[in-house]
DRENPA-3360 file (N, C-alpha, C; in nm, 2 decimals, always signed):
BEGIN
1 = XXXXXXXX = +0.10/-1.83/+0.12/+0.18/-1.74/+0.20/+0.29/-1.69/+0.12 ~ +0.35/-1.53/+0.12/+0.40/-1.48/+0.05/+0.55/-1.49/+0.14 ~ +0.67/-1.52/+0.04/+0.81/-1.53/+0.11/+0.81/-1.36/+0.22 ~ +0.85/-1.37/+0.30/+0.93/-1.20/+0.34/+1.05/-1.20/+0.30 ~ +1.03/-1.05/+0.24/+1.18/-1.03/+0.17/+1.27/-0.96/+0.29 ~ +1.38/-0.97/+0.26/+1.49/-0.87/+0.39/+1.43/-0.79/+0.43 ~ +1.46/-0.75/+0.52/+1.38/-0.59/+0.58/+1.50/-0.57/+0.69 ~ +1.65/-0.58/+0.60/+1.73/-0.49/+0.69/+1.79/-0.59/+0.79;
9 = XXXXXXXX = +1.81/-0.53/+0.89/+1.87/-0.60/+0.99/+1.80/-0.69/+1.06 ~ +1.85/-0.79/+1.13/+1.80/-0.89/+1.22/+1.70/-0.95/+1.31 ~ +1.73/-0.80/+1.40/+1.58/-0.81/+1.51/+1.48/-0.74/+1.40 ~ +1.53/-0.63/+1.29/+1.37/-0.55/+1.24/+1.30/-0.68/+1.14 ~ +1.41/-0.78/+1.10/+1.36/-0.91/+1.00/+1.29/-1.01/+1.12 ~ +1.34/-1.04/+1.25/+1.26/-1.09/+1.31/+1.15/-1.04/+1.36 ~ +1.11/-0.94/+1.36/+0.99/-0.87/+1.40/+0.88/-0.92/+1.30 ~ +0.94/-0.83/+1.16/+0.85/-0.88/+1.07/+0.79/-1.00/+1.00;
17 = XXXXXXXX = +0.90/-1.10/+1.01/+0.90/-1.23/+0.99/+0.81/-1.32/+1.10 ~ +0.78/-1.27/+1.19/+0.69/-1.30/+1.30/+0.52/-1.31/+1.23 ~ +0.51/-1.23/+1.10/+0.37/-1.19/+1.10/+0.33/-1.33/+0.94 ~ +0.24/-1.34/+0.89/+0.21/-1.40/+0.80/+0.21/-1.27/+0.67 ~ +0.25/-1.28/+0.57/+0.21/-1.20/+0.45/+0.17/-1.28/+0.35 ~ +0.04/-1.22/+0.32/-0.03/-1.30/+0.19/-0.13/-1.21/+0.10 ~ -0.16/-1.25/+0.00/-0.21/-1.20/-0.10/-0.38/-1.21/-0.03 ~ -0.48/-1.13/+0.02/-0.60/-1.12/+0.01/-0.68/-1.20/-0.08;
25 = XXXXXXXX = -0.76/-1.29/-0.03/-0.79/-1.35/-0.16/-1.00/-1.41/-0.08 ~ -1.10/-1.39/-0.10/-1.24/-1.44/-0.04/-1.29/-1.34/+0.02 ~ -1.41/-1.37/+0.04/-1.51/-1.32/+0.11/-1.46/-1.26/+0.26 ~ -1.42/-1.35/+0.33/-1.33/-1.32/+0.47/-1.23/-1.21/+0.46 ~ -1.18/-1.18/+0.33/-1.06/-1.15/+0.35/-1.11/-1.04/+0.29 ~ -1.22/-0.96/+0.25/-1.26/-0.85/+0.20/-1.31/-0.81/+0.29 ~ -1.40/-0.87/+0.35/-1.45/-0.77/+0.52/-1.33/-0.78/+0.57 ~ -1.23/-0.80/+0.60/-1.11/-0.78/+0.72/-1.03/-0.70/+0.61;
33 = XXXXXXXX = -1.01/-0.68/+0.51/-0.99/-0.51/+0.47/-1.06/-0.39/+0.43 ~ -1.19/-0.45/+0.41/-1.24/-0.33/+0.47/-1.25/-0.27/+0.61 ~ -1.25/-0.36/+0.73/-1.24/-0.34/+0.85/-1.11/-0.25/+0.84 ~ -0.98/-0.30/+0.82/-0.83/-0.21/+0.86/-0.89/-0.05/+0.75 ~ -0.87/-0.11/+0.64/-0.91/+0.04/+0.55/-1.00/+0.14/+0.62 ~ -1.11/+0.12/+0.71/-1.14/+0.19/+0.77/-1.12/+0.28/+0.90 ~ -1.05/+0.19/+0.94/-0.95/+0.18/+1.09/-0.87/+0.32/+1.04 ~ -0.78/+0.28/+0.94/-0.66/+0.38/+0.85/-0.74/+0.49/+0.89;
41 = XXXXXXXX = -0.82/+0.51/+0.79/-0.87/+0.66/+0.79/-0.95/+0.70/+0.86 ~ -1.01/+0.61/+1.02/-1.01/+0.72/+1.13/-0.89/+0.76/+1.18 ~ -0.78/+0.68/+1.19/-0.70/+0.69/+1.27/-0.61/+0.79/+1.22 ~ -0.59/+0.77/+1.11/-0.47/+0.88/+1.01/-0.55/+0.95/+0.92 ~ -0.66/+1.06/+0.96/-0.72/+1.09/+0.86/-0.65/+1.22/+0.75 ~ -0.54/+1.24/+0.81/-0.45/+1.36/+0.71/-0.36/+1.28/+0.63 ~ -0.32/+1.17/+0.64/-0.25/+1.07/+0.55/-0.32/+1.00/+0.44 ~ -0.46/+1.06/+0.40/-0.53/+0.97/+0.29/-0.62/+1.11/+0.21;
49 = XXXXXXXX = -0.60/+1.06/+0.13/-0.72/+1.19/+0.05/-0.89/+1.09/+0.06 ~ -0.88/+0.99/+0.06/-1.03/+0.96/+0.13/-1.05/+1.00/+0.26 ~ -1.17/+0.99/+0.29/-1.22/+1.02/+0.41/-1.29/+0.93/+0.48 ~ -1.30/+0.89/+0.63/-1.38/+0.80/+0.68/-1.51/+0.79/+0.66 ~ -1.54/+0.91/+0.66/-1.69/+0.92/+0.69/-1.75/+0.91/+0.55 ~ -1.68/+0.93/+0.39/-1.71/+0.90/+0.27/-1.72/+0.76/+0.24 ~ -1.57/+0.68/+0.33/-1.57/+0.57/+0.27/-1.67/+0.48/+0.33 ~ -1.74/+0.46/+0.48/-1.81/+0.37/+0.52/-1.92/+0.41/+0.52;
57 = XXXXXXXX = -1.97/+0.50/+0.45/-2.11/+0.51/+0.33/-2.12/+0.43/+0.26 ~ -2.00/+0.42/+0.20/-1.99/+0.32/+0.04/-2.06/+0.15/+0.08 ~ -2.11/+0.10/-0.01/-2.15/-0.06/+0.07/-2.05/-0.14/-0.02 ~ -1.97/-0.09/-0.06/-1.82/-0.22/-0.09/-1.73/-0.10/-0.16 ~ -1.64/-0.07/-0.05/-1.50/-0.02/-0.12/-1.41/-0.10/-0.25 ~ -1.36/-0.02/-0.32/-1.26/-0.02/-0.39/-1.24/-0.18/-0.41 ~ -1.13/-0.19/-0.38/-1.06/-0.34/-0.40/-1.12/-0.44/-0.35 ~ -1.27/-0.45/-0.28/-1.35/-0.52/-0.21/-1.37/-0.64/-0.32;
65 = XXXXXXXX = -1.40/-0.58/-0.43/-1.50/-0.72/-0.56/-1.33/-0.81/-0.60 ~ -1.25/-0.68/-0.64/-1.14/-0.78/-0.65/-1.05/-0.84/-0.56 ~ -1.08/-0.82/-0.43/-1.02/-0.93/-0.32/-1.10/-1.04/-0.35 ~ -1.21/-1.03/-0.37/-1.34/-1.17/-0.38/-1.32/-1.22/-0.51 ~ -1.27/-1.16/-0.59/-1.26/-1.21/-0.74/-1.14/-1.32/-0.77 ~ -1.02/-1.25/-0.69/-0.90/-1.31/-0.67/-0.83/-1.22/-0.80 ~ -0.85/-1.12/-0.83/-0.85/-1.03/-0.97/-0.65/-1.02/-0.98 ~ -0.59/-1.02/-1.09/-0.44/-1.05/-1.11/-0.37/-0.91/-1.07;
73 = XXXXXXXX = -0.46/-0.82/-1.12/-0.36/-0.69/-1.18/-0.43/-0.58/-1.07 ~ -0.54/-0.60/-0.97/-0.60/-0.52/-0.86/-0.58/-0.62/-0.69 ~ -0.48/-0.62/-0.66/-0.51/-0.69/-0.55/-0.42/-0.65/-0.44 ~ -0.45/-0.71/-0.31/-0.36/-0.68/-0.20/-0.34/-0.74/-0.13 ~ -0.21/-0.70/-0.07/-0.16/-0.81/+0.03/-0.15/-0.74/+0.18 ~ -0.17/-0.90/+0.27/-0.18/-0.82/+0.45/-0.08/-0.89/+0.50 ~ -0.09/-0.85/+0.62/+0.02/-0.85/+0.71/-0.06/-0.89/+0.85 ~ -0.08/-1.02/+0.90/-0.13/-1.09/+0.97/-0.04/-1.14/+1.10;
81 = XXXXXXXX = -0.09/-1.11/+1.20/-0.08/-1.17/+1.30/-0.19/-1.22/+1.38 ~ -0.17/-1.40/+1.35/-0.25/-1.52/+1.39/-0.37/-1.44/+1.27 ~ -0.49/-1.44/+1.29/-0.62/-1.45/+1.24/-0.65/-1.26/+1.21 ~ -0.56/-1.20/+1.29/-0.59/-1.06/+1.29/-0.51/-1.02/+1.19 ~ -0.57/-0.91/+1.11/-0.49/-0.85/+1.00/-0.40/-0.65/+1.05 ~ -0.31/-0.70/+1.05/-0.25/-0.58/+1.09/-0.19/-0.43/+0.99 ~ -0.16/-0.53/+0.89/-0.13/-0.43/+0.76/-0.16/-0.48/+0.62 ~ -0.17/-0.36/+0.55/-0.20/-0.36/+0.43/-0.16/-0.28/+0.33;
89 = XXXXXXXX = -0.14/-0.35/+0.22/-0.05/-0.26/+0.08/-0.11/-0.31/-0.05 ~ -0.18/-0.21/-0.15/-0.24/-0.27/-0.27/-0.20/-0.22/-0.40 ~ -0.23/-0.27/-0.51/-0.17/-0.24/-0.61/-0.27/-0.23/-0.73 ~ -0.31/-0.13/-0.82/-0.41/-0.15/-0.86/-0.31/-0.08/-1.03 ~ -0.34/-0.17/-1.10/-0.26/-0.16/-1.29/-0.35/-0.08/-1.36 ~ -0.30/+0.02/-1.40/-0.36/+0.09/-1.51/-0.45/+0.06/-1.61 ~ -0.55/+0.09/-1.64/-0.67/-0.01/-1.69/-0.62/+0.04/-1.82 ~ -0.63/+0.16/-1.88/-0.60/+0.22/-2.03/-0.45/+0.13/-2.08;
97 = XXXXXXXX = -0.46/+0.09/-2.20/-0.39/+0.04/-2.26/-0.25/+0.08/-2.31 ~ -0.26/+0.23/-2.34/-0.16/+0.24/-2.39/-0.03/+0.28/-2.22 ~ -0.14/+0.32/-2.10/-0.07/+0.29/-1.93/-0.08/+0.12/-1.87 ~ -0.09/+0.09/-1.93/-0.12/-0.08/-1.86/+0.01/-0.13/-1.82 ~ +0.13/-0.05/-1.89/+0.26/-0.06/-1.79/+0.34/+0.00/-1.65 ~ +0.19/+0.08/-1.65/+0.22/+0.13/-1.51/+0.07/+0.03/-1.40 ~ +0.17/+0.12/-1.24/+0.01/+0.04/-1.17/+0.09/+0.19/-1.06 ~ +0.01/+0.17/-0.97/-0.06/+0.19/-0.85/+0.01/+0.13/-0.71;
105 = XXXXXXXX = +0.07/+0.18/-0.59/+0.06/+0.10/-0.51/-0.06/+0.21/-0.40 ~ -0.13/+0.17/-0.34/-0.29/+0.21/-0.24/-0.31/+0.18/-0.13 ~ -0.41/+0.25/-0.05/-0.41/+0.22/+0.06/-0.30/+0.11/+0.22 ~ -0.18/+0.19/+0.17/-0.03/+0.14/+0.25/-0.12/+0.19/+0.40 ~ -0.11/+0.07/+0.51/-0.10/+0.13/+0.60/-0.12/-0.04/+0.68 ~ -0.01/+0.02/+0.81/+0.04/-0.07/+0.94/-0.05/-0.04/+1.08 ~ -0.08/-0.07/+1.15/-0.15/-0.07/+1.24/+0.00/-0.03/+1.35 ~ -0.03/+0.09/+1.46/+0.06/+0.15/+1.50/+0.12/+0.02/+1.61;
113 = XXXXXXXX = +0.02/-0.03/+1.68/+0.12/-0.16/+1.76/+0.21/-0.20/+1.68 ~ +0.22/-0.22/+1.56/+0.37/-0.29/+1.48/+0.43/-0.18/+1.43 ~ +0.42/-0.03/+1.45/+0.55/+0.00/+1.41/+0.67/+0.02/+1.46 ~ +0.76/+0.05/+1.35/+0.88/+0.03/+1.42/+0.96/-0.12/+1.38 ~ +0.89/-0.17/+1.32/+0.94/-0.34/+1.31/+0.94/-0.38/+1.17 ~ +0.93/-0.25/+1.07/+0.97/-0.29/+0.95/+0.86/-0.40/+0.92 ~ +0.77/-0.36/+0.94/+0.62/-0.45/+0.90/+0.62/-0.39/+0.73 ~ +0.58/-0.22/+0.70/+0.51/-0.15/+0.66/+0.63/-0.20/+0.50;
121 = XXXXXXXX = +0.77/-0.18/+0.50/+0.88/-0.26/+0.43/+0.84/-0.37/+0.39 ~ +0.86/-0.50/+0.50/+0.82/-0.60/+0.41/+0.66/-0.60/+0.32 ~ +0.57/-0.50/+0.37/+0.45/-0.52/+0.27/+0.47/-0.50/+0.16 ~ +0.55/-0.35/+0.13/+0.56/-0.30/+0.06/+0.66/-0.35/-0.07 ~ +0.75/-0.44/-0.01/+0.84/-0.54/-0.08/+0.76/-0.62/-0.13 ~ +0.67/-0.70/-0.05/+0.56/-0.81/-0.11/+0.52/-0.76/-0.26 ~ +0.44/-0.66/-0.21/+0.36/-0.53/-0.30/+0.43/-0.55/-0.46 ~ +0.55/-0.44/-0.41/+0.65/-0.45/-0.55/+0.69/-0.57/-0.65;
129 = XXXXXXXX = +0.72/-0.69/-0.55/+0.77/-0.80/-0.63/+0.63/-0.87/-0.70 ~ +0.52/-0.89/-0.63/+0.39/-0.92/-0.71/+0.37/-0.86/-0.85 ~ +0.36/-0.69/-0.80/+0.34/-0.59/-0.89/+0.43/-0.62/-1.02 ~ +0.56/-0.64/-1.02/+0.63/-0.63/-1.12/+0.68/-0.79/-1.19 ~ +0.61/-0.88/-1.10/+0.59/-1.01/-1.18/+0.47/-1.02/-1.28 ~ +0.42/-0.90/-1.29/+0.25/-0.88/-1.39/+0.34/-0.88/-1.50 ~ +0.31/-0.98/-1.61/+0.35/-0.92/-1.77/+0.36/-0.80/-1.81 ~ +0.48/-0.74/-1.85/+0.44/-0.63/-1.91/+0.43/-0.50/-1.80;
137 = XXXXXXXX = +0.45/-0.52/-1.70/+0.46/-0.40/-1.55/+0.62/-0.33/-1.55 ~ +0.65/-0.22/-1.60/+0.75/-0.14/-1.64/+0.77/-0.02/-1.51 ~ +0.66/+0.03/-1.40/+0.67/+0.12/-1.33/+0.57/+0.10/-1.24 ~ +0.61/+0.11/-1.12/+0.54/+0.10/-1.01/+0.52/+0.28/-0.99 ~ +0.39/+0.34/-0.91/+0.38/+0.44/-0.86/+0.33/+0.47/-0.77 ~ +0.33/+0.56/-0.65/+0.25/+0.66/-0.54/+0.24/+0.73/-0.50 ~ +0.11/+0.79/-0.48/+0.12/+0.91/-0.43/+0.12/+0.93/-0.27 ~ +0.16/+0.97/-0.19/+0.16/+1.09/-0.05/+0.15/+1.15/-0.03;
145 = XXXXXXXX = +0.07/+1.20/+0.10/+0.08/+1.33/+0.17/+0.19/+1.38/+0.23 ~ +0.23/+1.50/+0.19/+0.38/+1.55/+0.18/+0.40/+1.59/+0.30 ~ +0.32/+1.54/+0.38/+0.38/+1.58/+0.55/+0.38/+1.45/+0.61 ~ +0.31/+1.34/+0.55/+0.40/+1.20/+0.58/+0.52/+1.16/+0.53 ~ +0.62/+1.24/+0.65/+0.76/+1.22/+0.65/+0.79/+1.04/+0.65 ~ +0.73/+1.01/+0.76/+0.78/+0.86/+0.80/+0.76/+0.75/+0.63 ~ +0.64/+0.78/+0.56/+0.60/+0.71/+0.48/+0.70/+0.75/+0.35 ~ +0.74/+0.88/+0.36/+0.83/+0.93/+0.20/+0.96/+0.85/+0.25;
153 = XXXXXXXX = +1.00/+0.87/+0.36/+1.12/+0.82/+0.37/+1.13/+0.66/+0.32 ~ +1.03/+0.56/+0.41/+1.01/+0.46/+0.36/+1.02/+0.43/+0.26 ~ +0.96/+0.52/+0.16/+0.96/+0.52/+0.00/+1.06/+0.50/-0.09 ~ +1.12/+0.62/-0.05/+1.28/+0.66/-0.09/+1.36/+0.58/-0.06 ~ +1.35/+0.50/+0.06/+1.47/+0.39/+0.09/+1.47/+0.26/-0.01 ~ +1.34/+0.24/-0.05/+1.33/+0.13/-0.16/+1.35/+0.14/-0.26 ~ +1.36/+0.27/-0.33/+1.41/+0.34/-0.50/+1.28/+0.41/-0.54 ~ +1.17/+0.45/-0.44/+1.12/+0.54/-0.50/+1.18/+0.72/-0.54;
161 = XXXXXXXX = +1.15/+0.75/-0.63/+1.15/+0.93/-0.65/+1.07/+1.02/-0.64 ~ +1.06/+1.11/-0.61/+0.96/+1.20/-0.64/+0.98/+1.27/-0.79 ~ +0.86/+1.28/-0.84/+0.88/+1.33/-0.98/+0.76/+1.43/-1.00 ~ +0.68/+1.48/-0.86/+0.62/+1.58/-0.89/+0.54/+1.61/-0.75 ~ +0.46/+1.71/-0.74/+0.39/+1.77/-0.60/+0.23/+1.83/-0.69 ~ +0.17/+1.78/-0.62/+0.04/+1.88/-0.63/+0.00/+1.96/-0.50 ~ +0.05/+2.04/-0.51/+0.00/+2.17/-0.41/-0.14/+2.19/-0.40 ~ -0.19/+2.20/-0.25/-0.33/+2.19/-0.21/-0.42/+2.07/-0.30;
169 = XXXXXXXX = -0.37/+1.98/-0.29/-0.42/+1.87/-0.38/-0.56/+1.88/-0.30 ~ -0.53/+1.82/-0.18/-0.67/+1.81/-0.04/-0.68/+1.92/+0.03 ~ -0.79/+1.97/+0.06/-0.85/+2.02/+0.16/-0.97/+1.98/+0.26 ~ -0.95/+1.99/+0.39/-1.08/+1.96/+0.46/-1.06/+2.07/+0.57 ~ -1.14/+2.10/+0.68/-1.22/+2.15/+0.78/-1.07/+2.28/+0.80 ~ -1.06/+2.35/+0.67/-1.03/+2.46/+0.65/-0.84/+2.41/+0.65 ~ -0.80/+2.31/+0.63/-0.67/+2.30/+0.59/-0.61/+2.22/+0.45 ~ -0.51/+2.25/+0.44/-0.44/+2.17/+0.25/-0.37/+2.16/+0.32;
177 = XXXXXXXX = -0.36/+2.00/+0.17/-0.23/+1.94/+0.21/-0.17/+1.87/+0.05 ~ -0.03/+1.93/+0.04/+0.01/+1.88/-0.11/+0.00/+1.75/-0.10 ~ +0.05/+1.70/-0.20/+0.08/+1.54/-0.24/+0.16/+1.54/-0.35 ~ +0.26/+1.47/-0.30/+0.36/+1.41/-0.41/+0.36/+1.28/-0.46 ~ +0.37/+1.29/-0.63/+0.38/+1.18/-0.65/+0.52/+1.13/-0.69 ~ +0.54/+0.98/-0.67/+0.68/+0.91/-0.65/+0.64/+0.79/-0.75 ~ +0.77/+0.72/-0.80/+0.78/+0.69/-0.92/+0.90/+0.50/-0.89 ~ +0.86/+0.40/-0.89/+1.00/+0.32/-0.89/+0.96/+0.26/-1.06;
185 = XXXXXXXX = +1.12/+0.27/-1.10/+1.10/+0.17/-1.23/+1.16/+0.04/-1.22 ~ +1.07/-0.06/-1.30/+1.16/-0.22/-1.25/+1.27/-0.21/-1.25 ~ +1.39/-0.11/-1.38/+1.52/-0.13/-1.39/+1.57/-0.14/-1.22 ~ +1.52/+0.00/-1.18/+1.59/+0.01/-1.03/+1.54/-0.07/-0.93 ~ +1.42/-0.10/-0.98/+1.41/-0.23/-0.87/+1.45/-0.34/-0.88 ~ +1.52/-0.40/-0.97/+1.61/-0.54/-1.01/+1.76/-0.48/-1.00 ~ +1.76/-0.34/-0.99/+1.93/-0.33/-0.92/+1.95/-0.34/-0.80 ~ +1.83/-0.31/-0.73/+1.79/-0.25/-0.55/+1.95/-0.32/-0.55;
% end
């Protein structure tokens, strides 16, 4: 089980602190993110450039082999209450060598009964301090959908930046939507 880091004030640290956070790690714990990861993107399907109906075609998403692998530099951590998994935040390191000091944080998302309680914070705190305990991890990154206001803000409260937009990045059933990408470097995250 992963420490929870602050998340602010009192009752939002008791909230959160109420939940278990831990690193994903077996068989069990790959179907119960595949399960939320697909939840996400029915339920928020303009907050993901995947799609539901793409992804549970697939017969093992993304970070599925490396949840089962227990993999160092591709993994994720949930946000549990009792046996149920409520949230999730992943991080996946730059495979190319001369980027292998950057990574990824992925598929971020809270199940809406906990928001508000600074769940989606402490994951993301989890996230970053794992992330930047990797040898050699100089920059955390993400990208958003630039009309998830609630999620940029989140962002920005922890030291992310934005350092760019891709206009009409996505399109589906005749709408775009940009996406920005946001940037933390360890310096600023060891000043937080």
């Amino acid at each position: 089980m992963l420490p929870v880091p602050p998340c602010g004030t009192e009752p939002a640290r008791a909230h959160a602190t109420a939940l278990e956070f831990r690193r994903l790690a077996g068989a069990a714990d790959a179907a119960r993110y595949r399960a939320v990861r697909l939840e996400c993107l029915a339920r928020f399907p303009d907050h993901f450039g995947s799609s539901h109906g793409e992804e549970s075609r697939k017969p093992r998403l993304g970070l599925e082999a490396p949840i089962e692998e227990g993999a160092a530099d591709r993994f994720m951590i949930g946000a549990f209450a009792g046996e149920r998994l409520v949230g999730i935040a992943g991080f996946v390191r730059e495979a190319r060598g001369k980027a292998a000091h950057r990574g990824e944080i992925v598929h971020m998302y809270v199940d809406p009964a906990h928001h508000g309680r600074r769940v989606g914070e402490a994951l993301l705190r989890a996230v970053i301090d794992a992330a930047f305990a990797l040898e050699g991890m100089r920059q955390v990154e993400l990208n958003v959908v630039a009309t998830n206001a609630a999620a940029t803000a989140l962002y920005g409260r922890l030291g992310f930046r934005v350092h760019g937009e891709i206009p009409d990045c996505f399109r589906a059933a005749g709408r775009s939507w940009n996406q920005l990408l946001m940037s933390l470097p360890r310096d600023r995250w060891l000043a937080g």
